[in-house]
C-alpha positions as CSV (number, residue, x, y, z in Angstrom):
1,X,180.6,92.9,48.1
2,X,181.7,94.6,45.0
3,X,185.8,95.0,44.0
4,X,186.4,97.6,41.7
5,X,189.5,97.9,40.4
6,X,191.4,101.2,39.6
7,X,194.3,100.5,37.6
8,X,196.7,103.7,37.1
9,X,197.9,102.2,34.1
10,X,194.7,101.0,32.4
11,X,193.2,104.7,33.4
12,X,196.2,106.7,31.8
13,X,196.5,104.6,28.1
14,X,192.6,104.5,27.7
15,X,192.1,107.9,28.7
16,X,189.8,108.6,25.7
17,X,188.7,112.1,26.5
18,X,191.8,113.4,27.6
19,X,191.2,114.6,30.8
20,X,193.8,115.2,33.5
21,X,194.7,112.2,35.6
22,X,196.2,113.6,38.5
23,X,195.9,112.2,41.8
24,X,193.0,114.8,42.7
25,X,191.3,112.8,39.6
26,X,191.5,109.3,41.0
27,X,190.3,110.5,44.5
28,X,187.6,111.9,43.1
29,X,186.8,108.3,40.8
30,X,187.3,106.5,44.4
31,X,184.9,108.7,46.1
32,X,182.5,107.6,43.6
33,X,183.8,104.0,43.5
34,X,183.1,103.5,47.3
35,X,179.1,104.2,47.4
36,X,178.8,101.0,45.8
37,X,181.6,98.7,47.1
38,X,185.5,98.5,48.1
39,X,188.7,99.4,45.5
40,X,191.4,97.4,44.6
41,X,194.1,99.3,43.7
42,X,196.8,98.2,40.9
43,X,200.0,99.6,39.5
44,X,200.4,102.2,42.1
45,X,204.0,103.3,44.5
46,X,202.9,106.6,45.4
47,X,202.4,106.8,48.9
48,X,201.2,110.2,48.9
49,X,198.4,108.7,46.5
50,X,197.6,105.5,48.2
51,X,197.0,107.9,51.8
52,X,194.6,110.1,49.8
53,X,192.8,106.9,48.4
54,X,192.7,104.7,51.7
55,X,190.9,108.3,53.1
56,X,187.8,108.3,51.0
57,X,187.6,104.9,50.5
58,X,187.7,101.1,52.0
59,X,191.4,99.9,49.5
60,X,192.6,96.8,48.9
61,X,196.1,96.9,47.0
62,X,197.2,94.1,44.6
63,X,200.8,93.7,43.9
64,X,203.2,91.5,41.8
65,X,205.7,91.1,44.7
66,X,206.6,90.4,48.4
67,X,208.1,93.7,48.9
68,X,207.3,94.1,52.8
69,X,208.8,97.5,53.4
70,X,206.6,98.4,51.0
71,X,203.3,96.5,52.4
72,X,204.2,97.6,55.9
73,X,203.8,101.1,54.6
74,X,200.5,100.9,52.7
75,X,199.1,99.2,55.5
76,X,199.8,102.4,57.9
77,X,198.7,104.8,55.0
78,X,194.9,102.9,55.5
79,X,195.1,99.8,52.9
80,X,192.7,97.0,54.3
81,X,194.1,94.0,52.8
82,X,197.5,93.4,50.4
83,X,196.9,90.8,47.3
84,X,199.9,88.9,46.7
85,X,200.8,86.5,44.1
86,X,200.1,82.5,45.7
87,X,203.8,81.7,45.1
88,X,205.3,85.1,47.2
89,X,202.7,84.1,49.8
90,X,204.6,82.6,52.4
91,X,207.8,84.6,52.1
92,X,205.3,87.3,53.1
93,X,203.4,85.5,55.9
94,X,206.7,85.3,58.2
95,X,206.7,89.1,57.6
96,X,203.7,89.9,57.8
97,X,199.9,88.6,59.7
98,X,197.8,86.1,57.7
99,X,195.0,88.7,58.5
100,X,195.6,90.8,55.9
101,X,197.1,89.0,52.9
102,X,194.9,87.7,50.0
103,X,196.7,85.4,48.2
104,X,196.2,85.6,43.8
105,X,195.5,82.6,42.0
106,X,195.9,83.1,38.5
107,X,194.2,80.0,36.4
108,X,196.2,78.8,33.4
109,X,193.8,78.6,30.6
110,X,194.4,74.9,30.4
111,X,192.5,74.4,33.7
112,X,189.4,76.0,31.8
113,X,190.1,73.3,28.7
114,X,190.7,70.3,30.8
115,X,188.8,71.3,34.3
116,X,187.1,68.6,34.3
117,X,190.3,66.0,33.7
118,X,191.0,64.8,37.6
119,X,194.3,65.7,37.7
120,X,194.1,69.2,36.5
121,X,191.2,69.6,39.1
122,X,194.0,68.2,42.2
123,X,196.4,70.6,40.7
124,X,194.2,73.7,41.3
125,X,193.3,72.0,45.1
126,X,197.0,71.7,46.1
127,X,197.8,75.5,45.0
128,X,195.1,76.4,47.5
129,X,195.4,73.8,50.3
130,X,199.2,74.8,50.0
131,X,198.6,78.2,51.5
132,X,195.3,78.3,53.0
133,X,197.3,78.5,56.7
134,X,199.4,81.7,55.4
135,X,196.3,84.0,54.1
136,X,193.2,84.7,55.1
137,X,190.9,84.6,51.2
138,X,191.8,83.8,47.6
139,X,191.4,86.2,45.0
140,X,191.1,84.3,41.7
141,X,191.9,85.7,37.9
142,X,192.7,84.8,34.7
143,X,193.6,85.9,31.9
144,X,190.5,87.9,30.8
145,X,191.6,87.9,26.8
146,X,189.9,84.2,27.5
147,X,186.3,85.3,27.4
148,X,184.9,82.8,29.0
149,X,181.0,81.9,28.8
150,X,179.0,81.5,31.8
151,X,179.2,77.7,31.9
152,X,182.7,77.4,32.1
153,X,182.7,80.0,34.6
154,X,180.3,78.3,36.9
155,X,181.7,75.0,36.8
156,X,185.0,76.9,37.7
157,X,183.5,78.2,40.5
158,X,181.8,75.4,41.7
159,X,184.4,72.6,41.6
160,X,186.4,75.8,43.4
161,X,183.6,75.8,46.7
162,X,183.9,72.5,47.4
163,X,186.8,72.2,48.9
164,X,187.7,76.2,49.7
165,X,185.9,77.6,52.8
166,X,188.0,80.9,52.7
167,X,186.1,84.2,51.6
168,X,186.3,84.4,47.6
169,X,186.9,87.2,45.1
170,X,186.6,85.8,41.4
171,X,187.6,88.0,38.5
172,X,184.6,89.5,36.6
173,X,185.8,91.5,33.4
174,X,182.9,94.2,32.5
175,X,181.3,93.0,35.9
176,X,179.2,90.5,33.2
177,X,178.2,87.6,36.1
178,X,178.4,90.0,39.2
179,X,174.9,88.6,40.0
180,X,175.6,84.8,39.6
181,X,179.0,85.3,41.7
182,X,177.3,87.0,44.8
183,X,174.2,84.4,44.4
184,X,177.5,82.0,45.4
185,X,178.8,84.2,48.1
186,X,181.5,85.3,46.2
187,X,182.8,88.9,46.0
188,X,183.2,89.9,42.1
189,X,186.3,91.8,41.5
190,X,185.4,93.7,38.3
191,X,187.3,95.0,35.8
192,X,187.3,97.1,32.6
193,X,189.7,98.5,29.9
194,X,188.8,101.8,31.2
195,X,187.3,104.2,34.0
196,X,183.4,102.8,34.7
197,X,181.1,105.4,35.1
198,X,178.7,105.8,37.9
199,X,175.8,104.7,35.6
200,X,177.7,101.6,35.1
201,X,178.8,101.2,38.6
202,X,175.1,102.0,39.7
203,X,174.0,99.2,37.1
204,X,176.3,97.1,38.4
205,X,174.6,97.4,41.9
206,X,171.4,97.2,41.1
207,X,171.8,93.9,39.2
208,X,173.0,92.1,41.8
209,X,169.8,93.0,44.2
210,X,167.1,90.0,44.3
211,X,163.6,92.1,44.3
212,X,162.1,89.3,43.6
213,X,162.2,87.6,47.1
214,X,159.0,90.1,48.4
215,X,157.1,90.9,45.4
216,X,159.8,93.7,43.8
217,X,160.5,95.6,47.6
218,X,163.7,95.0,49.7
219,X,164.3,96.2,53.4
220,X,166.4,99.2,53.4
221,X,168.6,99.5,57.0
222,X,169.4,103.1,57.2
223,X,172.3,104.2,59.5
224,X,174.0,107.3,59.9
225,X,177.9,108.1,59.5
226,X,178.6,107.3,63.2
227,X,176.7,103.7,62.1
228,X,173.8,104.7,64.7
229,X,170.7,103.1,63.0
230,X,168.2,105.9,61.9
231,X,165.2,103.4,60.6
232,X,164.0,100.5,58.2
233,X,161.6,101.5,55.1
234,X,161.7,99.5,51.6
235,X,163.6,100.1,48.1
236,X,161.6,99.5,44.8
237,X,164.3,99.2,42.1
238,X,163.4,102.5,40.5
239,X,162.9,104.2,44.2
240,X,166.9,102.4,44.4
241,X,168.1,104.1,40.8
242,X,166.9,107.5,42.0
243,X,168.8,107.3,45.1
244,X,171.7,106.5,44.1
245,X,171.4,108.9,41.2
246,X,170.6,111.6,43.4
247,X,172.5,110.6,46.7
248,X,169.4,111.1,48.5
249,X,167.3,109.0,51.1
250,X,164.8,107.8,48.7
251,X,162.5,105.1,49.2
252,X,159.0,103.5,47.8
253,X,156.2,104.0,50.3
254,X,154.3,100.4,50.8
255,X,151.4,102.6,52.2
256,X,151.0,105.0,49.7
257,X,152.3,103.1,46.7
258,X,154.9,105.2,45.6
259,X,158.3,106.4,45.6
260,X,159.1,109.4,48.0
261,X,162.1,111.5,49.2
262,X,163.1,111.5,52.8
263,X,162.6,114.7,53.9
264,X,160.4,116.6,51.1
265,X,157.7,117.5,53.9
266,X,159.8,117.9,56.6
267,X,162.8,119.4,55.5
268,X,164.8,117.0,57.2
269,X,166.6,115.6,54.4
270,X,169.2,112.5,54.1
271,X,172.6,112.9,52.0
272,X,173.4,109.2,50.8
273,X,177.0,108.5,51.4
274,X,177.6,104.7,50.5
275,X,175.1,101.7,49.9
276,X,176.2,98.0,50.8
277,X,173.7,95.2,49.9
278,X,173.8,91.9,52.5
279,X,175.3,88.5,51.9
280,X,172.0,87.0,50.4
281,X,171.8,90.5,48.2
282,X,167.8,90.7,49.6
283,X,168.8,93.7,51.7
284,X,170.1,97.2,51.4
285,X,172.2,99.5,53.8
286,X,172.2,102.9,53.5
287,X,174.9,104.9,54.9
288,X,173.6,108.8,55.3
289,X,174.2,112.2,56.6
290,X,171.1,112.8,58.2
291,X,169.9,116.7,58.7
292,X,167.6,116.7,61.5
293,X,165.9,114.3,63.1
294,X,165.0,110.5,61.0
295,X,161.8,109.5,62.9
296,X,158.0,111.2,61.6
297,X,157.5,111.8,65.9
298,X,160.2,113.9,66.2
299,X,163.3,111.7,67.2
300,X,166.4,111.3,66.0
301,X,166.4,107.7,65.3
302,X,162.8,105.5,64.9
303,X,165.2,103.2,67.4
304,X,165.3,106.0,70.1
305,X,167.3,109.2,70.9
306,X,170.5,110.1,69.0
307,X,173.3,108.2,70.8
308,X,176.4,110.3,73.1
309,X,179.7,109.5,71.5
310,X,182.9,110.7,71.1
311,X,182.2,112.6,67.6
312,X,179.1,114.1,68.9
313,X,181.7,115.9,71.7
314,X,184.0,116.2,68.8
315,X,181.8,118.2,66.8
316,X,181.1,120.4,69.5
317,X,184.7,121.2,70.1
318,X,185.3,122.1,66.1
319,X,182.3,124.4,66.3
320,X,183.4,126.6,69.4
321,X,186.9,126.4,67.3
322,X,185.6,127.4,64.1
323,X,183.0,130.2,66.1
324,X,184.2,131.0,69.1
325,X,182.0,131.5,71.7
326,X,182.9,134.9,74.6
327,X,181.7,132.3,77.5
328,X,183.2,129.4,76.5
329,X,186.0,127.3,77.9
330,X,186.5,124.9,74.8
331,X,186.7,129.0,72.7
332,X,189.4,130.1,75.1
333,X,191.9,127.3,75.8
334,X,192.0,126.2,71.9
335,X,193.3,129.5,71.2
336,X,196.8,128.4,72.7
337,X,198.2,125.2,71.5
338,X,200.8,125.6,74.5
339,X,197.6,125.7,77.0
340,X,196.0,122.7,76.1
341,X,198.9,120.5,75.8
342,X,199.7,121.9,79.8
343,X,196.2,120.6,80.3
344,X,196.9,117.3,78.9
345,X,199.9,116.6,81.1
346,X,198.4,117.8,84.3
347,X,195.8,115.5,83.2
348,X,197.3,113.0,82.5
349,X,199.3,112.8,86.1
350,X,195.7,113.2,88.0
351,X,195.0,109.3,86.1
352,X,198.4,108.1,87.1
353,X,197.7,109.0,90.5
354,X,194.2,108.1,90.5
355,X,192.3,107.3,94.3
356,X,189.5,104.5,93.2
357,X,187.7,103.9,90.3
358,X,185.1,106.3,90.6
359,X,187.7,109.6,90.5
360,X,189.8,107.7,87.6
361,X,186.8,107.4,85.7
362,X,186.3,111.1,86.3
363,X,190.3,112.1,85.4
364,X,190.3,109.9,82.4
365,X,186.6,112.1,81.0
366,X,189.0,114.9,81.9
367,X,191.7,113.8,79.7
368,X,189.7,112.9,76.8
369,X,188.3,115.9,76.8
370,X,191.8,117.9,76.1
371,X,193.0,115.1,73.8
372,X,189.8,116.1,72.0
373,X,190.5,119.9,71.7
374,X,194.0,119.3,70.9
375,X,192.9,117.3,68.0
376,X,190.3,119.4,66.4
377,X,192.6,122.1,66.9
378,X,195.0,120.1,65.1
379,X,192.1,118.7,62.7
380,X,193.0,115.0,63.4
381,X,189.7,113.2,63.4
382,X,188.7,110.3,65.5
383,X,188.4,107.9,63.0
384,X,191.8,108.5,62.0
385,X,192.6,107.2,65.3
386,X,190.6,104.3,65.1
387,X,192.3,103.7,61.2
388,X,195.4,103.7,63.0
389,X,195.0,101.7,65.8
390,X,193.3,99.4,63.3
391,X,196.6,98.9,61.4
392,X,198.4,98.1,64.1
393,X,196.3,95.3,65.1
394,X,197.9,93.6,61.9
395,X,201.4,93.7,62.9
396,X,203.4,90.6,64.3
């Protein structure tokens, strides 16, 4: 998968067309950032910041130090992974779980002069096999002032896999060998002297997908935002540009030899929210907001009907919030913070004094249910729920 790096400091000195960088600005670049891959963010305390980032976009923070107050917090504002320096790594481990540190390997340029001398090459080994137990992948950079050509690159990388079985990142200034890194399994972490555009980032994408494996089409997996999967057709590289261009479900039609929109005849239209391509980069997921039904008979999904979950109950609730409804229970008790949260602990006592299985299974529905309301009400959405109790799985 693509890095990306946003660097506060890089953006503000190159800032060419003197716009305003304010943090409204860099949520805005990370929105844009995260339809083709994940962030890593440099050069940043703000927490207020980091929160707004980690909400529109999968983040990854790198940082010069092992400053665990610090990483403790940015992992409960939503950061997926801290990147440490190799030689803080294991002050940081006893504070913190393996499962979320990457641990920076910066290569002295003599390694790239002499990589091939044998004891250079056991010097690199030992810095990983040192602290492969306290991490859980490398991320590896250099000084990118080096300019290194492809061969030296590659034989970097490959003396590198032969001994590291860890996920990769590799540093890729300009995202130059994006498509010879992923072709290795390894995630490129590019970086520029200033904002990349979404033409660049687009290019970026593209490049790395192999249309060549069935004759210039790959299989496009199309799911929507709750990840229920909507249907399979095929991207053409151009059909690809468009959509991403556009943000629109657009795909090249094997049948009728051409590219066409999702939606144009039927009015049920496909907003493209990200695009991830698979680890042998022969595949596409689209991620989409779909508008109607997906399938050409008139269901939701070509896999079947739409599927019941929480959001869909969720949604519900915020619409007879937003327009209440003169019959509606949901319309009435949201109107009173104080009635809902009565609800919640009458409840919440019918589970603790539950009968058999068969009523607790009914009292826990019940419960849900005003956890729900009090939440919309509150406009606390589910997945920041889930985004929460997914931080605290990486706590000791």
């Amino acid at each position: 998968m693509l890095k990306i790096e946003l660097n506060l400091e890089k953006i503000k000195a190159n800032n060419k067309n003197q716009l305003k960088v304010d943090d409204n600005f860099l949520v805005k670049y990370a929105k844009i950032i995260n339809y083709f891959g994940s962030i890593i963010i440099s050069n940043c305390t703000s927490y207020s910041l980091l929160k707004e980032l980690c909400s529109v976009a999968e983040c990854y923070l790198m940082m010069n130090s092992s400053d665990s107050k610090f990483i403790k917090k940015a992992l409960k504002l939503g950061i997926k992974k801290i990147i440490i320096p190799n030689k803080e790594i294991k002050k940081i481990s006893q504070k913190i779980s393996k499962n979320v540190i990457i641990a920076r390997i910066t290569l002295p340029e003599k390694f790239f002069i002499n990589n091939m001398l044998p004891n250079i090459r056991e010097e690199i080994r030992e810095i990983f096999n040192d602290i492969n137990s306290n991490c859980s992948e490398f991320l590896v950079d250099y000084d990118d002032k080096l300019n290194l050509d492809k061969n030296t690159l590659l034989t970097t990388i490959n003396y590198i896999t032969e001994f590291n079985k860890y996920p990769l990142t590799f540093l890729d200034p300009n995202g130059k060998n994006s498509d010879e890194l992923e072709k290795k399994g390894i995630s490129p972490f590019i970086t520029s002297s200033s904002m990349l555009s979404e033409e660049e980032l687009s290019r970026f994408f593209i490049s790395i997908i192999d249309f060549q494996k069935q004759e210039g089409l790959i299989p496009t997996i199309v799911q929507d935002v709750h990840n229920q999967v909507l249907m399979l057709a095929y991207s053409s590289q151009d059909s690809l540009t468009q959509a991403l261009t556009q943000k629109k479900g657009i795909y090249y039609s094997r049948s009728r030899q051409s590219i066409w929109i999702k939606g144009e005849r039927s009015g049920n239209y496909q907003e493209l929210c990200q695009t991830r391509y698979d680890c042998d980069q022969d595949t596409i997921l689209f991620t989409v907001r779909q508008s109607g039904v997906a399938c050409h008979i008139n269901r939701y999904s070509c896999f079947g009907d739409k599927k019941f979950d929480f959001s869909d109950l969720y949604e519900i609730i915020q619409d007879r919030i937003k327009n209440p409804v003169s019959n509606s229970y949901t319309s009435k008790i949201s109107k009173e913070e104080k009635l809902i949260i009565e609800k919640i602990r009458e409840e919440s006592n019918e589970v603790i004094n539950y009968t058999d299985k068969e009523n607790l299974t009914w009292e826990i529905a019940d419960l849900f249910y005003f956890i729900l309301v009090l939440m919309a009400k509150k406009e606390i959405k589910i997945q920041d729920i889930l985004n929460e109790l997914w931080k605290r799985r990486n706590y000791r």
